[in-house]
ZAKOLDREN-606456 format. One record per atom (N, C-alpha, C, CB): residue in one letter; x, y, z. Coordinates in steps of 0.2 Angstrom, whole numbers, padded with zeros to 4 digits, always signed. Each point is the difference from the previous one (the first is absolute). Glycine has a CB too. Layout:
% ZAKOLDREN-606456
AXYZ/...
% end
This chain:
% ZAKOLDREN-606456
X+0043-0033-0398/X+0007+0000-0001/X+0003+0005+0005/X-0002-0003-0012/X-0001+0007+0014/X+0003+0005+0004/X+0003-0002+0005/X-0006+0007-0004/X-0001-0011+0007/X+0000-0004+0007/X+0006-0004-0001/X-0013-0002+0001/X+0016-0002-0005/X+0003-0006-0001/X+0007+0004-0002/X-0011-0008-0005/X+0011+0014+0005/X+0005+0004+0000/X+0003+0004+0007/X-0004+0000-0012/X-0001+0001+0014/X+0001+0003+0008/X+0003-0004+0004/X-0010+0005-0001/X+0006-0011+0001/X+0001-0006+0007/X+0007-0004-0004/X-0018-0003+0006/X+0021+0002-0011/X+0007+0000+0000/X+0005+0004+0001/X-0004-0007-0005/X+0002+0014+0004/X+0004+0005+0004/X+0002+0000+0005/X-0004+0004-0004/X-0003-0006+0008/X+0001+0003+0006/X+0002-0006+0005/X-0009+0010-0001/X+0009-0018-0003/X+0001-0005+0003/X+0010+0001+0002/X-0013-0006-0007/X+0015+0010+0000/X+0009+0001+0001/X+0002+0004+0004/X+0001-0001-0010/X-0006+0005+0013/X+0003+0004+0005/X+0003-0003+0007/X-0007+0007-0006/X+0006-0014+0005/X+0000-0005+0006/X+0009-0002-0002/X-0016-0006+0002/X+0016+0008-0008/X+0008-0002+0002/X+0007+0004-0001/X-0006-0008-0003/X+0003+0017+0004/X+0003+0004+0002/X+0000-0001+0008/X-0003+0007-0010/X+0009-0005+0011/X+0004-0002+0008/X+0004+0010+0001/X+0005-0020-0003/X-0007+0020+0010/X+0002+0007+0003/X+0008+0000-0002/X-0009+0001+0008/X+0010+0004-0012/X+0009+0001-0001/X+0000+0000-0007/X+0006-0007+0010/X-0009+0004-0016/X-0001-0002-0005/X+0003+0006-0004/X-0010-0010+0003/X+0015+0010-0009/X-0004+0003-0006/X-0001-0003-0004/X+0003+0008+0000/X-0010-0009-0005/X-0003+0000-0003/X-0001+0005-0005/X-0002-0007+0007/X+0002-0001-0013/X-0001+0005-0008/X-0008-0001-0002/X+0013-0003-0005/X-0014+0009+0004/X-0007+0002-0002/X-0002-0004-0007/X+0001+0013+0007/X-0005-0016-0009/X-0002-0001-0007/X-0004+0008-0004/X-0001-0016+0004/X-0002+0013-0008/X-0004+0003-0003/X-0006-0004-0003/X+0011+0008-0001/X-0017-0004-0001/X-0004-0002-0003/X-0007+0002+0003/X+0009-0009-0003/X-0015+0007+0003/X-0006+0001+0003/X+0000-0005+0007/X-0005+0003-0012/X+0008-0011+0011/X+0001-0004+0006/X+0003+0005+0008/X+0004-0011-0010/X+0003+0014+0006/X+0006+0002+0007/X-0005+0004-0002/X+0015-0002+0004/X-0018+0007-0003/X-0004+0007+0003/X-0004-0002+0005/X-0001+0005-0011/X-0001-0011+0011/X-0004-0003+0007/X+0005-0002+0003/X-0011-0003-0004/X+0016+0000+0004/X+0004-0001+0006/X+0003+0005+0000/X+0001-0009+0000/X+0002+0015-0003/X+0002+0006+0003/X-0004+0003+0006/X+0005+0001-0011/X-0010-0001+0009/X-0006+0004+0005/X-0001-0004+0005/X-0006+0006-0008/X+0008-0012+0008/X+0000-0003+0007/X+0005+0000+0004/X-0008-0005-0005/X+0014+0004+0001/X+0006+0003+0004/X+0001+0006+0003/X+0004-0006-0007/X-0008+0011+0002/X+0002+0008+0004/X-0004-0002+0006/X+0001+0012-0011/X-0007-0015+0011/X-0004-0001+0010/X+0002-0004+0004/X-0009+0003-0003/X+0015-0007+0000/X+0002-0005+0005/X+0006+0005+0003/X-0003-0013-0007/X+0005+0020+0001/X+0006+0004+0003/X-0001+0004+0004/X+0004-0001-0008/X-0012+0005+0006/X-0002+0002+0007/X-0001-0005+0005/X-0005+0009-0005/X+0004-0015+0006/X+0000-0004+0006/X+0005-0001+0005/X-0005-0004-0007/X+0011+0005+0002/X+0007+0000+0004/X+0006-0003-0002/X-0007+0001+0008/X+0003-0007-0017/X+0005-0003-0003/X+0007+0007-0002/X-0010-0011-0006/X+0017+0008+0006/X+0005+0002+0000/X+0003-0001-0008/X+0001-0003+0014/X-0001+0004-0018/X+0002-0002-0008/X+0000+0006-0004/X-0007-0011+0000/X+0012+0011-0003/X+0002+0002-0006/X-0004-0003-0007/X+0011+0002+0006/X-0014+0002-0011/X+0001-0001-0007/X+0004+0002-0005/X-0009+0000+0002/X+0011-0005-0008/X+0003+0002-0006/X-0010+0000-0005/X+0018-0007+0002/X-0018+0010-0005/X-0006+0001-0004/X+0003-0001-0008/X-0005+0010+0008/X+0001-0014-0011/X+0002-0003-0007/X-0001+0006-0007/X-0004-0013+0006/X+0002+0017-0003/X-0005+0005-0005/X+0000+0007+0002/X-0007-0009-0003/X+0004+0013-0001/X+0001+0008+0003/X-0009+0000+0002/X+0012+0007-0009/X-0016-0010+0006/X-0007-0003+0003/X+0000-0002+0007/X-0003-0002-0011/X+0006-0004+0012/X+0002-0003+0006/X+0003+0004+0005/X+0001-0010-0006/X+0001+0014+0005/X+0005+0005+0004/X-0003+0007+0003/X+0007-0004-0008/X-0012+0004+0005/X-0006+0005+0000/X-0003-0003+0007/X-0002+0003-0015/X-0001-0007+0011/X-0008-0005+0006/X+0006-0001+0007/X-0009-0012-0013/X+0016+0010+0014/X+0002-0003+0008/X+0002+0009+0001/X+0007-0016+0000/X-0007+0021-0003/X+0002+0006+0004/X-0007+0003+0004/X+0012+0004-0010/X-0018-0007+0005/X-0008+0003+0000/X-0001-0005+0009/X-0007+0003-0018/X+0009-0007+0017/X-0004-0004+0005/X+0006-0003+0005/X-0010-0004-0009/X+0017+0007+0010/X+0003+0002+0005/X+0006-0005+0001/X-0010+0007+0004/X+0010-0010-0009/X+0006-0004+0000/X+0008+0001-0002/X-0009-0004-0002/X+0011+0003+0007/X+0009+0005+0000/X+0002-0004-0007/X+0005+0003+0015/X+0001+0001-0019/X+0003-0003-0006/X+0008+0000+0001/X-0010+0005-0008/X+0010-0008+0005/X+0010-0002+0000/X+0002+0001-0008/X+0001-0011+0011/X+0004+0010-0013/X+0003-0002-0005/X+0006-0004+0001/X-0006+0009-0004/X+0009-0010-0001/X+0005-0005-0002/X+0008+0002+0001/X-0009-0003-0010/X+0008+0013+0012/X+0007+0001+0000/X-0002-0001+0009/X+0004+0010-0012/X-0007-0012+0017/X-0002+0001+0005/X+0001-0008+0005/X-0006+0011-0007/X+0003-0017+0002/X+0001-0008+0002/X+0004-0004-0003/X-0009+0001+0001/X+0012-0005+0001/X+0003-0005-0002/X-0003-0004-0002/X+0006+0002+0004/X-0014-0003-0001/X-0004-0007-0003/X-0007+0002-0001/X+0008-0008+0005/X-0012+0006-0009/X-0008-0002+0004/X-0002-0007+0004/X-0004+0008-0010/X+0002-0006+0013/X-0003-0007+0004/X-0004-0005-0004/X+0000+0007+0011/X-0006-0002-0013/X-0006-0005-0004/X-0002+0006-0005/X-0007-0010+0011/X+0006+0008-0015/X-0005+0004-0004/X-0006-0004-0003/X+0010+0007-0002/X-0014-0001+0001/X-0009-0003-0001/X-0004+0004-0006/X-0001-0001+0014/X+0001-0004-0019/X-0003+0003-0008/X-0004-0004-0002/X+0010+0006-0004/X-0013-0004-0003/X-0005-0003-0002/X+0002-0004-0006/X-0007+0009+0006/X+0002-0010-0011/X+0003-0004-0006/X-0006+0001-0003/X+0009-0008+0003/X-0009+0009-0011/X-0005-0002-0004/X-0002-0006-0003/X+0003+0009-0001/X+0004-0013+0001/X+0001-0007+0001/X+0002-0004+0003/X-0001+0003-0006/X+0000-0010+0009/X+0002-0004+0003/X+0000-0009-0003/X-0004+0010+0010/X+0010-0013-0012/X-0002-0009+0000/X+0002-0002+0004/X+0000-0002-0010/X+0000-0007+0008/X-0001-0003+0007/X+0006+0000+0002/X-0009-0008-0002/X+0016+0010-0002/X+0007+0000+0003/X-0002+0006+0003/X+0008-0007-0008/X-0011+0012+0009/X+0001+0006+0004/X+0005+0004-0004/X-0003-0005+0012/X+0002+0006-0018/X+0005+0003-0004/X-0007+0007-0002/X+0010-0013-0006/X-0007+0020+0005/X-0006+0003+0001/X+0001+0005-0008/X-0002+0000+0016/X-0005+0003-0018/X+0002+0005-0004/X-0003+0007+0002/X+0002-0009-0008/X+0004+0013+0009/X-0003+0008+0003/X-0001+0005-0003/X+0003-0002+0008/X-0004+0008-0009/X+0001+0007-0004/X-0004+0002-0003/X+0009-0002-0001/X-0016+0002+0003/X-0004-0001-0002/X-0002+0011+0002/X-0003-0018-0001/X+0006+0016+0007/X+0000+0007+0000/X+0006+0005+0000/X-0008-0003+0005/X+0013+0000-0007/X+0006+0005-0003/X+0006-0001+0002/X-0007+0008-0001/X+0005-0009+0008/X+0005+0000+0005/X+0007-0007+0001/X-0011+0008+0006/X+0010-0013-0012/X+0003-0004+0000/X+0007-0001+0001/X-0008+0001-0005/X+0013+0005+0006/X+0007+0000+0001/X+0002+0001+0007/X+0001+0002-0011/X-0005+0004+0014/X+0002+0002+0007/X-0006-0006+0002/X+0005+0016+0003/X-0008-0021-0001/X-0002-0004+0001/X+0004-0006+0001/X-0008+0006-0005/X+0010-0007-0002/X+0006-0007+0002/X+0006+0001+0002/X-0003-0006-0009/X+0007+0014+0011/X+0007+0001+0003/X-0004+0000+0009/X+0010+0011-0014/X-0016-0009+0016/X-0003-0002+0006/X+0000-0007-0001/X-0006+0011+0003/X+0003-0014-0007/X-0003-0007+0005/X+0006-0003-0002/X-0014-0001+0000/X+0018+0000-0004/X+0008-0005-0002/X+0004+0000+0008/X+0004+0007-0016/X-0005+0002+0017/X+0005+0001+0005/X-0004-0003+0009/X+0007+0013-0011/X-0014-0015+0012/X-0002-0002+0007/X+0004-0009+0000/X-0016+0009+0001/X+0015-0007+0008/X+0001-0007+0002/X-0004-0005-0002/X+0005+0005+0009/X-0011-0001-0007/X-0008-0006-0003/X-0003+0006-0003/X-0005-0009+0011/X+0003+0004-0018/X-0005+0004-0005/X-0009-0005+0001/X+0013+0004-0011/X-0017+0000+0013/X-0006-0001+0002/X-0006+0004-0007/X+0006-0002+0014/X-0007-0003-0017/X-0007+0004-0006/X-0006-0003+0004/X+0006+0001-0014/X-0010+0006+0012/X-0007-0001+0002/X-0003+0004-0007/X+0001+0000+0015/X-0008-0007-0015/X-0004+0002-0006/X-0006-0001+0001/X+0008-0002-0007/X-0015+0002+0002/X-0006-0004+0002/X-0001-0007-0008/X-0006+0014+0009/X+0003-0016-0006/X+0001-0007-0004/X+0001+0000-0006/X-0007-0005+0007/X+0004+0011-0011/X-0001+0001-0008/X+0007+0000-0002/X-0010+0007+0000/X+0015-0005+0004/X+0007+0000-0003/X+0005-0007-0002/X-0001+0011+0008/X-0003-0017-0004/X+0003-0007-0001/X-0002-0003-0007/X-0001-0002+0013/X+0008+0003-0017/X-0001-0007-0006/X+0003-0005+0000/X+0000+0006-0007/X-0002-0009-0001/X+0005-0007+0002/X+0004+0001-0002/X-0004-0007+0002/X+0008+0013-0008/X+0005+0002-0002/X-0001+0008-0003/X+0003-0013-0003/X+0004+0016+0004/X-0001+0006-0001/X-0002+0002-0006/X+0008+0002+0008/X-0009+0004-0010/X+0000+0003-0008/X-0007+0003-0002/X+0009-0008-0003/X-0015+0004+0008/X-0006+0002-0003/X+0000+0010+0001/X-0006-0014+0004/X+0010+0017-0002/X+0000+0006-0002/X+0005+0005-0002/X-0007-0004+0006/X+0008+0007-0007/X+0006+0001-0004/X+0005+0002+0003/X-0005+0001-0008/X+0014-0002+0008/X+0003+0001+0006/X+0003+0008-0003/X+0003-0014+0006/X-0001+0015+0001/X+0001+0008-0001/X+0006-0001+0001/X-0010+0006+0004/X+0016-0002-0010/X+0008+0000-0001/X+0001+0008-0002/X+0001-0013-0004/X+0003+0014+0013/X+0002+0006-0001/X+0005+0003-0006/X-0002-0001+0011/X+0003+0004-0016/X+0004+0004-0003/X+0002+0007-0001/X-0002-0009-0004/X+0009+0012+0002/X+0002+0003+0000/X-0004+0006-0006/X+0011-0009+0007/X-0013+0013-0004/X-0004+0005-0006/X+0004+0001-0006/X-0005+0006+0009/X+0013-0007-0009/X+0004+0001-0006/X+0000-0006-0003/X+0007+0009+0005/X-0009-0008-0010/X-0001-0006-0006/X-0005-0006+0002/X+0013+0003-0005/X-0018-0002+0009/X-0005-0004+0000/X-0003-0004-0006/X+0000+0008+0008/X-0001-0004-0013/X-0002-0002-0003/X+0004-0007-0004/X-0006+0011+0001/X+0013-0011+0000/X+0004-0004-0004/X+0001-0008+0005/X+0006+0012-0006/X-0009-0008+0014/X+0003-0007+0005/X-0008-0002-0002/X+0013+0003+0014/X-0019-0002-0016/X-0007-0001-0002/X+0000-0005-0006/X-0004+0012+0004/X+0009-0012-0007/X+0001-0005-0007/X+0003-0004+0002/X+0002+0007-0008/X+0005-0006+0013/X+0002-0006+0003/X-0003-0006+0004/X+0006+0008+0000/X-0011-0004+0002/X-0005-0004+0007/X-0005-0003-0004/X+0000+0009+0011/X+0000-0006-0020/X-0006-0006-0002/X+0005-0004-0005/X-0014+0008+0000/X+0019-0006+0001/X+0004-0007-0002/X+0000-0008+0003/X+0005+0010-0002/X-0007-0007+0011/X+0001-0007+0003/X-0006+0000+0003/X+0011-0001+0001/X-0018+0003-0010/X-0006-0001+0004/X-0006+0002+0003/X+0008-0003+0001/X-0005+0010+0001/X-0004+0003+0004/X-0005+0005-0005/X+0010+0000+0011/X-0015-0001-0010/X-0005+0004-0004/X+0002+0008+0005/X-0012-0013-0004/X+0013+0019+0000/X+0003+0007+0005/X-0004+0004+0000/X+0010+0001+0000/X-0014+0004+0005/X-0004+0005-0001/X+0003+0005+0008/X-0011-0009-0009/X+0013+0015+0005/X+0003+0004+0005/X-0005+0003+0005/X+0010+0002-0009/X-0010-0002+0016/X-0004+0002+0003/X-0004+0008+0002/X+0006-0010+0002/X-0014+0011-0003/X-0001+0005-0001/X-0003+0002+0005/X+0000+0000-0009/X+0000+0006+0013/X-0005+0003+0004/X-0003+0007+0000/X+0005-0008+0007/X-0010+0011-0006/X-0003+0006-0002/X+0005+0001-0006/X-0006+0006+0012/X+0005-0009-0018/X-0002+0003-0008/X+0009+0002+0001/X-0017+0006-0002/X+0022-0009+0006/X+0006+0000+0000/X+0005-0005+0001/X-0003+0009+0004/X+0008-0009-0004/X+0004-0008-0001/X+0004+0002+0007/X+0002-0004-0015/X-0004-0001+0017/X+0000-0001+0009/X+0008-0001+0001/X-0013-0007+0003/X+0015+0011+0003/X+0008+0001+0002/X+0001-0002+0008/X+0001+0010-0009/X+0000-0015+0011/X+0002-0003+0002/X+0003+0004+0010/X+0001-0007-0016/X+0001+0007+0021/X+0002+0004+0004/X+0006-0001-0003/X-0008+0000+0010/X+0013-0005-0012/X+0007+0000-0004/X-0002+0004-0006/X+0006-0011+0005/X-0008+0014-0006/X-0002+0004-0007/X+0001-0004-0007/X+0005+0010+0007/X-0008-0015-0005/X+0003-0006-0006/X-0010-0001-0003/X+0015-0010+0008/X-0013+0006-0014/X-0007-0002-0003/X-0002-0007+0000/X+0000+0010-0007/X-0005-0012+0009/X-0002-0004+0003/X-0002-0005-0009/X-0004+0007+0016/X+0005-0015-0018/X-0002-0002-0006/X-0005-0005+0004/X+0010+0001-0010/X-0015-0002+0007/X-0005-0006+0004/X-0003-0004-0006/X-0004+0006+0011/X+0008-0013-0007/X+0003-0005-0007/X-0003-0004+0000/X+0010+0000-0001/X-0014-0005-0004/X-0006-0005+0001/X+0007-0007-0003/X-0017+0008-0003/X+0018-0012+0006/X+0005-0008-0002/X-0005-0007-0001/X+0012+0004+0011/X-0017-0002-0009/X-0003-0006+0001/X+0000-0002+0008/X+0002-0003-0012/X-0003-0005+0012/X+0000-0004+0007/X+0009+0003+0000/X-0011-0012-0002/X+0013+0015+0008/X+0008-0002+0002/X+0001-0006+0003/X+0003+0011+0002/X+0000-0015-0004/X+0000-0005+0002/X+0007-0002+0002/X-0009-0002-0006/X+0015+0005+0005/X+0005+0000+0003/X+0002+0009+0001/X+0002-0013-0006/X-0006+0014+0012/X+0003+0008+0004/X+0007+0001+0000/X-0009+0000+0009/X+0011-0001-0006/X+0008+0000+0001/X+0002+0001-0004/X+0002-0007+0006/X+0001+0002-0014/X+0001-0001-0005/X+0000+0008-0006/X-0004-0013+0005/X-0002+0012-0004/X-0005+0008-0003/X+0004+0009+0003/X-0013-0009+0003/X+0012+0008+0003/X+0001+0004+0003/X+0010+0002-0002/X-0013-0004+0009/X+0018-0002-0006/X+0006+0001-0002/X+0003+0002-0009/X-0001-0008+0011/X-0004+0006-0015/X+0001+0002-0006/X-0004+0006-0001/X+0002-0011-0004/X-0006+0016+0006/X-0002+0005+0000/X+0005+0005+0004/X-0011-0006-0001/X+0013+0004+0005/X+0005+0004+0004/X+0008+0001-0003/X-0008-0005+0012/X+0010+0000-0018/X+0004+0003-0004/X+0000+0005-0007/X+0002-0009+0007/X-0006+0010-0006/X-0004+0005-0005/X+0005+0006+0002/X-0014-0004+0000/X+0017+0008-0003/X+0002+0006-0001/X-0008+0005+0003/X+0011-0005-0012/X-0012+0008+0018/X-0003+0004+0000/X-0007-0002+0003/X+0008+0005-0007/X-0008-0011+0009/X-0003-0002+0006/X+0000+0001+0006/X+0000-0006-0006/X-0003+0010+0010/X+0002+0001+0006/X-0003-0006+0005/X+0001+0013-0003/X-0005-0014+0004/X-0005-0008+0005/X-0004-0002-0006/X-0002+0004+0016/X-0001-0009-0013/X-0006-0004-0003/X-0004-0002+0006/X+0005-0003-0011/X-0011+0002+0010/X-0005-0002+0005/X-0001-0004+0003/X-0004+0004-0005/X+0009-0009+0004/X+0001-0009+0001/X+0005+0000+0006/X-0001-0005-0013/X+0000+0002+0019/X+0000+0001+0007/X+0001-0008+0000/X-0008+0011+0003/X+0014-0013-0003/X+0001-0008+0001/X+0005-0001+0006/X-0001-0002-0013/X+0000-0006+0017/X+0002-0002+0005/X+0002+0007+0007/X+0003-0011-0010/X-0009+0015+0008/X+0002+0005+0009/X-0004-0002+0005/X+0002+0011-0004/X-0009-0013+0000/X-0007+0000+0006/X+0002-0004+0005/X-0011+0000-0008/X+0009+0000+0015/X+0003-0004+0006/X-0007-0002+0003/X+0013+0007+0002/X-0018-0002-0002/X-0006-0002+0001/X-0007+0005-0005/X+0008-0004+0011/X-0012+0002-0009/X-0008+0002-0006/X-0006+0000+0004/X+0005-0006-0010/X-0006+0011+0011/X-0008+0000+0002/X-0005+0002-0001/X+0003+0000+0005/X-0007-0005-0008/X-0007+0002-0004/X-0006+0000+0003/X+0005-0003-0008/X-0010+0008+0007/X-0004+0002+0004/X-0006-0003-0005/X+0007+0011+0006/X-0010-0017-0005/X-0005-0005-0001/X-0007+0004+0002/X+0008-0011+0001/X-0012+0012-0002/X-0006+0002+0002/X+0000+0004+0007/X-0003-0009-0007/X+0003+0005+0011/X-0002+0003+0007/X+0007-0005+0004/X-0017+0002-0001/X+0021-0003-0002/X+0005-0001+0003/X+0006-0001-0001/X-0007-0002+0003/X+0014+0001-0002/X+0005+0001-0004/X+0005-0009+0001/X+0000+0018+0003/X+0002-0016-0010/X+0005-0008+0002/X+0007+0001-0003/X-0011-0010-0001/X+0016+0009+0007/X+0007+0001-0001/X+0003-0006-0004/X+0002+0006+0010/X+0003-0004-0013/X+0004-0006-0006/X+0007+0003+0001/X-0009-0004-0011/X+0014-0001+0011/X+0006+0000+0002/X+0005-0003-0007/X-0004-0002+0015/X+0011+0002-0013/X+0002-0001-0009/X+0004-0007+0005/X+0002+0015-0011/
% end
């Protein structure tokens, strides 16, 4: 899997162009394309990052990748992230590592949105894992009643023996729906929630997809 994660990484780097900024994803995938970017930077590539995460942020300053920000660009060119989930519309589900919101204000805002995964990540419909919906730490518990109103089985997110805080300082619910079978639909009724900040559901951005098959990688276009 790692393999299969590497060689779609590094396959995206082919579509960073000198001049670029670029939005950094997050995840275990972009850690190998970051680290291949910082040696293409010592090579002499010319590029700016935006970084999706204070993790991702970390790894491009370690391995020498200049950063930008938003008070700084008017645009990103492409940006390059991962997903936990993918179906055949290329509708994705992310947030598996937290970073769910500075993720979708980077990849909403590129010219081209490019995800790289390894094969395990392709379904034929989202939901086999549970989606991750940022909320506001104040009255959590109440927009948690809401969310199993339309559904969602809730279990607030834990890490070291603590309830996980988000880099927006928000807490993260990870909701089991079942098969999603209408993303979109889901996602816009979740987002009128009183105290929903994002949800994991990533509809009509992907532009392109590269998955890293065994010992080799195969692109898909929308």
């Amino acid at each position: 899997m790692d393999l299969e994660k590497k060689l779609a990484a590094e396959a995206s780097i082919d579509f960073i162009k000198d001049g670029m900024v670029v939005g950094l994803g997050s995840g275990s995938t972009v850690n190998w394309m970051v680290r291949k970017l910082g040696e293409k930077v010592k090579q002499g590539l010319n590029i700016r990052g935006i970084p999706s995460s204070k993790k991702t942020e970390r790894l491009a300053l370690e391995v020498g990748v200049p950063l930008t920000d938003f008070a700084s660009v008017d645009c990103i060119d492409i940006a390059i992230d991962g997903a936990d989930e993918i179906d055949g519309n290329l509708n994705l589900l992310k947030g598996g590592g937290g970073s769910l919101v500075r993720e979708k204000v980077v990849d909403v805002n590129a010219d081209q949105f490019i995800v790289i995964i390894d094969q395990s990540k392709v379904v034929e419909e989202l939901g086999e894992l549970p989606l991750p919906i940022e909320v506001l730490q104040f009255g959590w518990e109440i927009i948690a009643k809401k969310i199993a109103e339309l559904g969602g089985e809730t279990v607030i997110r834990i890490k070291d023996e603590k309830r996980f805080i988000s880099d927006n300082g928000n807490y993260i619910l990870d909701c089991k729906f079942g098969k999603i079978t209408k993303p979109e639909e889901l996602h816009e009724k979740l987002k009128l929630l009183t105290g929903v900040v994002e949800t994991g559901i990533f509809t009509n951005m992907v532009d392109k997809v590269i998955i890293g098959r065994k010992d080799e990688v195969e692109v898909l276009e929308k």
